[in-house]
N, C-alpha and C positions, 0 to 999 in steps of 0.2 A: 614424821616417820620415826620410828622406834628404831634407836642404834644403839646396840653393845658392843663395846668394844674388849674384846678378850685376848690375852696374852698367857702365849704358851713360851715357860723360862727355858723348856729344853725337851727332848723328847725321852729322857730319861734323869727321872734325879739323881744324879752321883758323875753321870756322864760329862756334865761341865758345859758351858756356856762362856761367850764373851761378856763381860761386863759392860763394854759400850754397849754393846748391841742390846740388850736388859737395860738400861739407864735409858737408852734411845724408847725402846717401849713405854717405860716410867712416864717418858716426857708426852706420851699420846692420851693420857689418863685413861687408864684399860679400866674396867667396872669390875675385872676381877684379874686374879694371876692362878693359872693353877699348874700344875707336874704332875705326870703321871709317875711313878715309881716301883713299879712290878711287870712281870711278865710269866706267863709258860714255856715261853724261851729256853728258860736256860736250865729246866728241868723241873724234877719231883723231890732234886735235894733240899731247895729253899725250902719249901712248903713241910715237908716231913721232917727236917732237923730244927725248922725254925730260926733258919742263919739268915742273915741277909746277904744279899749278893756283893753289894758295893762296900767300900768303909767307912767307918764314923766321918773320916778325915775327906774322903770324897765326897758324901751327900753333905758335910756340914758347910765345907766349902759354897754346897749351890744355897742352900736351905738361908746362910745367914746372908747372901744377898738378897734374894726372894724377903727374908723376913723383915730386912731395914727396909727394903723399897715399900712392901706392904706397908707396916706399921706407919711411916714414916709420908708418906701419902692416902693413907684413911681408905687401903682397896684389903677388899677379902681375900685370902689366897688359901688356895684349896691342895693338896697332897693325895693323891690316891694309891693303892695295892701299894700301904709302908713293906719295907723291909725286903720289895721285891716280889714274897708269896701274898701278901696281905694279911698272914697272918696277924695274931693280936701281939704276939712276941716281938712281930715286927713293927705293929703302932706302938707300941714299949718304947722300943730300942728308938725310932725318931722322935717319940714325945722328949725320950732324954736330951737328946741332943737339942729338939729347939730350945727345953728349958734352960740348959747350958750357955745356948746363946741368947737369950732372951735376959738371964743376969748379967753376961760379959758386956750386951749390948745398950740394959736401961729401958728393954722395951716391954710395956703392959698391953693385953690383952686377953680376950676371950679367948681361949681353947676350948675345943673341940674334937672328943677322941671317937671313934667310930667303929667297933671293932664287929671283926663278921665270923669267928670260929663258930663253928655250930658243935654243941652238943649230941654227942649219940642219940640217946634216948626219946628227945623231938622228931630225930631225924626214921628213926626205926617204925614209931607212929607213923609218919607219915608215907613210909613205904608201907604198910599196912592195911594204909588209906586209899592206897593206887594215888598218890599225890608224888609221887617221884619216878618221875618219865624216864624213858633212856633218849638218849640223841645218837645219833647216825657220826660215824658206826659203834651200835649197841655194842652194851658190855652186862655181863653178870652182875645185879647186885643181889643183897641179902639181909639179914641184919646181923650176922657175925662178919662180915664186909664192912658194915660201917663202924662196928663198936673195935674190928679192931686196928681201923685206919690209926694212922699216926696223928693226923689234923685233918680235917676237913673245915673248906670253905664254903660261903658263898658270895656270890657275887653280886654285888649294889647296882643299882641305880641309879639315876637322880636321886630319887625321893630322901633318902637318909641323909646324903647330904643339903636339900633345900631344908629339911628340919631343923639341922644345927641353925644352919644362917641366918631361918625365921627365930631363934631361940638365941640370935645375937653373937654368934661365933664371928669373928674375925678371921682366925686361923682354923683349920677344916684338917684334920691328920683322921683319914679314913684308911680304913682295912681292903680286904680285895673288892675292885671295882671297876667298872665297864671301862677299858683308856677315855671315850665319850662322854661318859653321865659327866667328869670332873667337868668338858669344858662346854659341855650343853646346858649345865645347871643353870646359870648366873643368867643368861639368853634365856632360858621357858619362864623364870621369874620373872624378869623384866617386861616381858610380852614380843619377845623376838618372834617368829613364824616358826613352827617345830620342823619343818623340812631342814630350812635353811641353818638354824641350832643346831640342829642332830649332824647334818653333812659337815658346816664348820669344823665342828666337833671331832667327827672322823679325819679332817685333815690337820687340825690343829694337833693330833694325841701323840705322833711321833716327831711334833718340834720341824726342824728344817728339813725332815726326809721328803715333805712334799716337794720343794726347791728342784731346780734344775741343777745338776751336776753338785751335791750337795759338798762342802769342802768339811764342816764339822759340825758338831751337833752343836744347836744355836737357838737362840728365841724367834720369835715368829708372833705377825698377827692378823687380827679377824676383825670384819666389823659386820656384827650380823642384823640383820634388815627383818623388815614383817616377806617379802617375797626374795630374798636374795643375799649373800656375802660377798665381801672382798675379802683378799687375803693376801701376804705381802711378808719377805722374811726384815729384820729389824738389822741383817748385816748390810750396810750397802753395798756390797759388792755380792750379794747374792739374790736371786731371782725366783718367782713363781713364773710356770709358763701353762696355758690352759693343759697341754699334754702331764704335767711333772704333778700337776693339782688330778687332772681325770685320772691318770695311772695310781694315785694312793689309795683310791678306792678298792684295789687288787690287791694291796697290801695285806694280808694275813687273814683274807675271805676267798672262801670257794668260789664266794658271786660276785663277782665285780659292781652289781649294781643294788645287792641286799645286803643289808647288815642289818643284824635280828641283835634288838637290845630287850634289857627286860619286861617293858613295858610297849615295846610294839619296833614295828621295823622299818629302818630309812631306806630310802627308796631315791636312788640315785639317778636311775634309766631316765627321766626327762630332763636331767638337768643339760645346761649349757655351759660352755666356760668360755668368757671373753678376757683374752687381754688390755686392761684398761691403760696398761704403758711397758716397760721390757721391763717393771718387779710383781707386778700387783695383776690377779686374775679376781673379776666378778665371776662369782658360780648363782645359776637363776631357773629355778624351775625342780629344785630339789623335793619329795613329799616325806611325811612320817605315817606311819599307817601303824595308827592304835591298835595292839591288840586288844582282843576280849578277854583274857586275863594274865596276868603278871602273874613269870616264872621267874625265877633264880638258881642260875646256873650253881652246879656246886663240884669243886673239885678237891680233891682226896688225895693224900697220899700215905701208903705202908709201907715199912719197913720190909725189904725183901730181906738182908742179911749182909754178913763184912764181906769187905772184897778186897784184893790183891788183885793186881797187874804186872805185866810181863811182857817188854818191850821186847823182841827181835827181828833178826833181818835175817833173808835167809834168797843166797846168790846160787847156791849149787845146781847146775842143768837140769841132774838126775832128779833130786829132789822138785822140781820145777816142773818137770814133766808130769809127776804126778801126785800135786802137792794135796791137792782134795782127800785124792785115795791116803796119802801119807799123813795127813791130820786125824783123819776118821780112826785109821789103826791105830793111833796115838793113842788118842784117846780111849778108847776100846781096851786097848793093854795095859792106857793105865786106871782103869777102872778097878782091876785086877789087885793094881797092886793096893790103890784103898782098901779094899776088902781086909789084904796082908797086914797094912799099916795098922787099922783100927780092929783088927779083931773081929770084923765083921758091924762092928758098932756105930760104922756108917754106910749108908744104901745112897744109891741112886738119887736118892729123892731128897739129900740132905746137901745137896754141893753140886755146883754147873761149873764147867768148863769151855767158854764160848771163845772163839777166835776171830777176829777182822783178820783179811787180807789187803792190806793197801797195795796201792798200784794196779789192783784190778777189780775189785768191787767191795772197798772197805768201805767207798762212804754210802753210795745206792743199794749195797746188799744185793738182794732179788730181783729190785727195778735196772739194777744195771743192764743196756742194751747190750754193751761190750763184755761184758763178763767173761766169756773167751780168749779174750787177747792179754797176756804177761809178757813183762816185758823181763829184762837180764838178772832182775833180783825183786823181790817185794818185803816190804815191811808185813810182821805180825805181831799184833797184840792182844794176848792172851789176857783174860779174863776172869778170876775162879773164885765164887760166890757160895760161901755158905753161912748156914743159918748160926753156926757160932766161930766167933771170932779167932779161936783158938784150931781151929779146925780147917780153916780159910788160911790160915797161915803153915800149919804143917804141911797142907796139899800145896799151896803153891812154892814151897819153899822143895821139895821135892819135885814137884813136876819139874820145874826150872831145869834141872839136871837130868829128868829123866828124857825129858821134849828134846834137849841140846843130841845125845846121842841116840835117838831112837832110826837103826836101822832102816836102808832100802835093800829091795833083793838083790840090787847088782852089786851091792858090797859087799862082804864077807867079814871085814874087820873092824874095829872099832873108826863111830865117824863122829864128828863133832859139826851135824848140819847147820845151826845156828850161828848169830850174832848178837852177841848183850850189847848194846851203849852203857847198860849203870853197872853197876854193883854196888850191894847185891842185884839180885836181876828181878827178883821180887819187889814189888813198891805196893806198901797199905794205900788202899782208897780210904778204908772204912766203911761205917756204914752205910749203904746203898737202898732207896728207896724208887717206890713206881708208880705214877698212876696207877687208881685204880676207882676212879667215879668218870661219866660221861652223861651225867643227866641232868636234868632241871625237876624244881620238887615246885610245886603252886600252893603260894604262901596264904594265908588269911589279909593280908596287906604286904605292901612294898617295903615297909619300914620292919617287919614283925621279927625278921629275924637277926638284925643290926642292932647291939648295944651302945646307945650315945652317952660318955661321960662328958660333963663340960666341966672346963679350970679358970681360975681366974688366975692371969701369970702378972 
């Protein structure tokens, strides 16, 4: 029977891992090591500025034990969505780093760089072609939409990365890619069963979140089978239980039982999960269902414009009573006085002024059921977004003061409704960026729109 053993270092690179727990892995001979490293999570800023999330000093920490355990026991180790967005900026920024440690450490090997930025110009073609779908919930595109995205991705698959490996890569620093394809590669090469690859996979991609009452993000492992896996966390003091392995299948899918990768979708509704002891679940009866053609998800992001924020708090009855109606006229009057400030040389359409209300529907918005109920005081933080930088800063540097006393009718003389914690009370975000892609384009091949550089280090 065909067994892979795969080893997930953490469910996010930068996030950390215990060392014993990774050594304890080491000591199981895993056929490969891989880390996912990106997410949509944490927004459109990574993707459109091209920063990475974590710091050098965070992922280097995980990266140079990953890299001595690999090198140092002859296993491939894989990297996926560098720098967080996946961009190529951000396979840059970790190639630097492992080379850094790669000289400090004495360690040689094959690299493998994988990068997925797409070019406009391909991309416009093939919305032209009707090869660039939209997914649910659709969104507008165009071809001045994409040319004047900030980045745009796409997103990998297996395939780009079993290329490198078949081409002798050791080490694998790929661009943005499925969490799955890193830990389902090394299993469909070998001849693992694609159900059972693809669902490991799914459970291996966020590290110990499969576990029962997870205590920290940690290594984990798999051993996957031609009809079946086991799975098991590498802390001893932490557990899989059949419920903690079925529930990650809910993890960041509409479907509890489909997950739709590029090349076709796993299909989780038959499986089983048995506890094989209190750490270790067998999962058995998982399928993959080939599609009939390979898409590639792409995501985009543009620059919306700078932005300032505006922390306060605001306790006053009067104003509480009717805080909506008192926001709306704020703003409204001070539209006015933009007009005044710029001489008319900014409209509407050049500068947004949005507010959260915490304590009663800042984080649900619209979905809040409660929305209705405030309680003795609520936080507000204001917002104000325009297309130049300089512009973003005069308006909120004014509003500040104008928001702090802007009348209610049962008062007659000057009020001061607000609360600053900072000063100034104005704080630069900077540049602010948004989604603005929600499709899949259908490639000529799975590989065609991934550039592979290889190094010898």
């Amino acid at each position: 029977m065909v067994e892979v053993r795969v080893l997930a270092a953490t469910g996010m690179l930068g996030s950390g891992f215990l060392e014993s727990s990774f050594e304890r892995g080491l000591a199981l001979a895993p056929h490969v090591i891989a880390c996912d490293a990106g997410s949509t999570d944490g927004g459109p800023a990574y993707l459109g500025s091209g920063t990475p999330y974590f710091t050098a000093e965070a992922t280097g920490r995980d990266l140079r034990l990953m890299l001595r355990g690999a090198i140092r026991h002859g296993i491939p180790m894989i990297v996926g969505s560098c720098g967080f967005s996946g961009c190529d900026a951000g396979v840059d920024g970790l190639r630097d780093v492992v080379l850094d440690i790669a000289r400090e450490e004495g360690l040689h090997f094959r690299l493998a760089l994988i990068r997925a930025d797409q070019e406009p110009e391909p991309l416009v073609q093939r919305l032209e072609e009707g090869r660039v779908l939209p997914l649910s919930p659709p969104m507008p595109v165009d071809a001045d939409l994409i040319r004047r995205s900030s980045r745009i991705v796409g997103v990998m698959g297996h395939e780009p990365i079993e290329a490198a490996l078949d081409a002798g890569a050791k080490v694998v620093l790929a661009g943005r890619a499925t969490d799955t394809s890193l830990f389902a590669c090394v299993p469909l090469m070998r001849g693992a069963g694609a159900g059972p690859a693809w669902h490991a996979a799914k459970t291996l991609e966020c590290g110990t979140a499969a576990t029962a009452q997870r205590k920290r993000p940690d290594s984990i492992m798999a051993w996957v089978r031609d009809d079946h896996f086991d799975i098991a966390p590498l802390d001893p003091e932490g557990r899989c239980t059949p419920q903690s392995v079925a529930s990650h299948t809910l993890y960041e899918n509409a479907d509890p039982y489909l997950i739709v990768e590029p090349s076709g979708t796993i299909d989780t509704g038959p499986a089983t999960y048995e506890a094989l002891d209190d750490r270790t679940v067998r999962v058995r009866g998982s399928a993959f269902r080939a599609a009939n053609r390979v898409t590639i998800k792409l995501e985009g992001a543009e620059l919306v414009g700078h932005q300032y924020v505006i922390v306060s708090g605001v306790r006053e009855p009067f104003i509480l009573r009717q805080l909506d109606d008192w926001l709306d006229r704020m703003r409204a009057r001070y539209a006015e006085r933009v007009q005044d400030m710029f001489g008319g040389r900014v409209g509407p359409d050049d500068y947004a002024i949005r507010v959260r209300v915490y304590g009663r529907d800042g984080v649900m918005g619209k979905l809040e059921p409660r929305h209705a109920e405030l309680g003795h005081e609520a936080g507000l933080i204001f917002t104000i977004t325009a297309k130049e930088k300089a512009v973003a800063r005069s308006i909120a540097k004014s509003f500040a003061h104008f928001a702090l006393h802007f009348p209610i009718p049962e008062w007659r003389g000057l009020i001061s409704g607000l609360a600053f914690p900072f000063t100034p009370a104005e704080m630069e975000r900077g540049p602010v960026y948004r989604y603005n892609l929600n499709h899949v384009v259908v490639p000529d091949s799975p590989t065609e729109m991934f550039r592979t550089e290889m190094m010898e280090v």
